[in-house]
N, C-alpha and C positions, 0 to 999 in steps of 0.2 A: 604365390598367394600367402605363402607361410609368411615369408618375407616381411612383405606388405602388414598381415595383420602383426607383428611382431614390432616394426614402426611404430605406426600407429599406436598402441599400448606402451613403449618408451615413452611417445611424445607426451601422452597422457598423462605419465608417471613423471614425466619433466615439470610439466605446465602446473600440477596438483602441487610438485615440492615448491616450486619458484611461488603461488598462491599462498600456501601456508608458512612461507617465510618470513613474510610480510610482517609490520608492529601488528599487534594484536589489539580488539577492542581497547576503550581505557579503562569501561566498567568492564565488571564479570557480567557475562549474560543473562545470571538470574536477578541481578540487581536492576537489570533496566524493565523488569516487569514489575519491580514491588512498587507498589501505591505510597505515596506519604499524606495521610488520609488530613494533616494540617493543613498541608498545600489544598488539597481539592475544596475544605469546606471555604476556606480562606479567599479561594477564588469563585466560588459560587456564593459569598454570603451577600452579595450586593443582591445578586437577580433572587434570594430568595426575598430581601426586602421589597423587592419591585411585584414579585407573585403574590404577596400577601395584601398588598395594597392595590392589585390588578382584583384579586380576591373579592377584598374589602369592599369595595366602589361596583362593583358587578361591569365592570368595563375589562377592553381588552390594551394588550401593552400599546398599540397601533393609538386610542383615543387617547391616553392619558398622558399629559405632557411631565412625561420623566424629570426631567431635565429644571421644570420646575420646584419640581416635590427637593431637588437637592441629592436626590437617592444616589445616579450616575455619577461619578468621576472617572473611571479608568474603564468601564466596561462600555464594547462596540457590541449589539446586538447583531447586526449585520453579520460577524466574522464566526460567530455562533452558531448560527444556520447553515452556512456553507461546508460545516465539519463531513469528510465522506470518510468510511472507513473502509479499507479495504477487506475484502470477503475471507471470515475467517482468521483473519489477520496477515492475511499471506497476499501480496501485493500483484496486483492483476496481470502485470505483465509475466508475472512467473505462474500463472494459473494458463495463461497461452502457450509460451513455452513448455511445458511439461506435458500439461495435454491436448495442446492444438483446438481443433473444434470444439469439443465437448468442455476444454478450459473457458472458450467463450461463452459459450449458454450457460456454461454454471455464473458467469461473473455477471450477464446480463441480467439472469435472475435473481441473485443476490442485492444485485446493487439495484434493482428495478428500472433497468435501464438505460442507468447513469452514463454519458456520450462518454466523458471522458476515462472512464475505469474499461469500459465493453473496448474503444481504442488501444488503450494501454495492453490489454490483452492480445489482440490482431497484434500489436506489433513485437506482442514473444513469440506468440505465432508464427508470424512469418519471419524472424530470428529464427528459429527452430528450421524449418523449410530451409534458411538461406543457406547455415551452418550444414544439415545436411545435406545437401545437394553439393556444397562445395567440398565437405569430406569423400563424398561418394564419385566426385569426376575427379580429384588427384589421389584417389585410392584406384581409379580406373575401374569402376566396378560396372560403368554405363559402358555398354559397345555400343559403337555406331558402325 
């Protein structure tokens, strides 16, 4: 058994150096959270034109033909709406994998539902399950 666990914890310590061998991000990691607050208003100044003139008119974006006002050139409404963000910031498949069940109902509830974040989760999940169970039958830990 010593054996065994003794393996096991090598391979671990193999697999962890061969992972952190690897090229390294290109940013530093605190770089890719800072905001460049030009970029964002830059790309929201069209739809603030469109809100103010949604505003204006007491109508909604659906009646008023954008398109004519001149306002739109480079902005898809559409691709705006479909923004999902993953819970917390921490991506759902790793909210199943880490905590199995309770990872799914946190992601279900978070996301309100969302089919494909609540799946993404199920299948760290059962990544998680697969991974164990296949440690635990060539570690020999199941008798039959």
């Amino acid at each position: 058994m010593k054996i065994k666990t003794l393996l096991l914890t090598l391979a671990f310590a193999v697999s962890s150096v061969f992972a952190l061998a690897g090229e390294g991000p290109k940013k530093k990691p605190a770089a890719m959270f800072e905001l460049d607050e030009a970029a964002a208003y830059e790309a929201v100044g069209e739809l603030s034109n469109i809100e103010k003139l949604a505003k204006d008119s007491d109508a909604t974006l659906s009646e008023l033909d954008i398109n004519a006002e001149g306002l739109v050139t480079n902005v898809q409404l559409d691709s705006l709406t479909n923004v999902a963000e993953a819970p917390l910031g921490i991506p759902s498949i790793v909210w199943g994998f880490c905590f199995g069940l309770l990872g799914m109902v946190f992601v279900y509830l978070m996301t309100d539902g969302d089919r494909q974040e609540v799946m993404s989760s199920f299948y760290g999940c059962l990544a998680a399950v697969v991974i164990s169970v296949v440690l635990q039958l060539a570690l020999g830990l199941f008798t039959f």
